[in-house]
N, C-alpha and C positions, 0 to 999 in steps of 0.2 A: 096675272099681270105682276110685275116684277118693280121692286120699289128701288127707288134711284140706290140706296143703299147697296142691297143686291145686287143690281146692276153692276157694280164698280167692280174690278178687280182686283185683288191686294197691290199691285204694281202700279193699277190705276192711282187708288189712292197713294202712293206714296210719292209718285211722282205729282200730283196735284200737290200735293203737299209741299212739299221740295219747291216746286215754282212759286207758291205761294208765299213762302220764307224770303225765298233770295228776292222776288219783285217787292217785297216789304221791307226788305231792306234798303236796296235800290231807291226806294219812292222818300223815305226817309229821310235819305242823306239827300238827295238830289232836287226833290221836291217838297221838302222839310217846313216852309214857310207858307204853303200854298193850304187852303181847305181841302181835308180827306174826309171821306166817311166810310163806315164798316163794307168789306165787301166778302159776303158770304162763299164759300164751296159748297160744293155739293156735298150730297147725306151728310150733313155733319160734318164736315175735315175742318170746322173753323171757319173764324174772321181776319181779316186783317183791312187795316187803316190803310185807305189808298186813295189818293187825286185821282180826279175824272181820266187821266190821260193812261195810268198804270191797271185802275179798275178795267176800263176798257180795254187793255191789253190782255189784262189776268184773265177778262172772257174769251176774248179772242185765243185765250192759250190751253184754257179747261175746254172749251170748243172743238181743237184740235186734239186734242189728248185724248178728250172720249170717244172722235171716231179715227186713234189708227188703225187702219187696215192693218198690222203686223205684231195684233198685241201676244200672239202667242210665242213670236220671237222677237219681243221688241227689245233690240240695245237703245243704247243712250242716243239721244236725239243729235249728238254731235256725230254719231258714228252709223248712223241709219241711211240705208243707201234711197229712203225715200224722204223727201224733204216735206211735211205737213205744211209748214206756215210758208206765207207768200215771201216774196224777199226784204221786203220795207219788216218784215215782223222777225226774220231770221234774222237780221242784222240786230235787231234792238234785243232779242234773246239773247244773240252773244255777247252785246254791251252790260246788260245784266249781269249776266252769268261771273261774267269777268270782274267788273264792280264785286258786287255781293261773293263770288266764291274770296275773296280777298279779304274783304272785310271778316269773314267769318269764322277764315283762317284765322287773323286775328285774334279774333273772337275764341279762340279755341276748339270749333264746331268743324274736327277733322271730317265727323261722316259727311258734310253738305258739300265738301270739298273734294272728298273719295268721290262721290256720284258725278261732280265738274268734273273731274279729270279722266274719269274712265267711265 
């Protein structure tokens, strides 16, 4: 039997990773004044500070990510000719993405931004 660790991918993991940053950011700016508390990744990838409504997303989104069908060729979720998340979740991924790859930019955080755009 295979421990969640194992299990993951290196691509897995960086992409969990990756979503976990920008909806922390996102939840931050947007939802800043509200109660967060920690919400874990899998094997280890970290916590991050998230309201009920982003936490719940971030499952909904590690959810998806662990089972694509096309992880041996998976491109970037913007450019994947199968669509995982339902439309209510696609839409708010791109609100995110768009938000947070911004801010980040900013921020100086060219790599988080290399992965939004391509």
């Amino acid at each position: 039997m295979m421990t969640t660790m194992e299990a993951l991918t290196k691509q897995q993991k960086k992409d969990i990773r990756l979503i976990g940053r920008f909806v922390e950011v996102y939840c931050a700016d947007k939802h800043g004044a509200g109660e967060r508390s920690l919400f874990g990744l899998p094997a280890g990838l970290g916590e991050h500070a998230l309201c009920a409504e982003c936490a719940e997303f971030m499952a909904y989104a590690v959810a998806r990510r662990l089972k694509c069908p096309l992880e041996a060729e998976k491109p970037t979720c913007k450019r994947c000719r199968i669509h995982c998340y339902n439309e209510a979740n696609r839409a708010k991924v791109r609100e995110i993405m768009a938000y947070s790859g911004k801010k980040l930019l900013l921020r100086g955080r060219l790599d988080y931004v290399w992965h939004y755009l391509f």
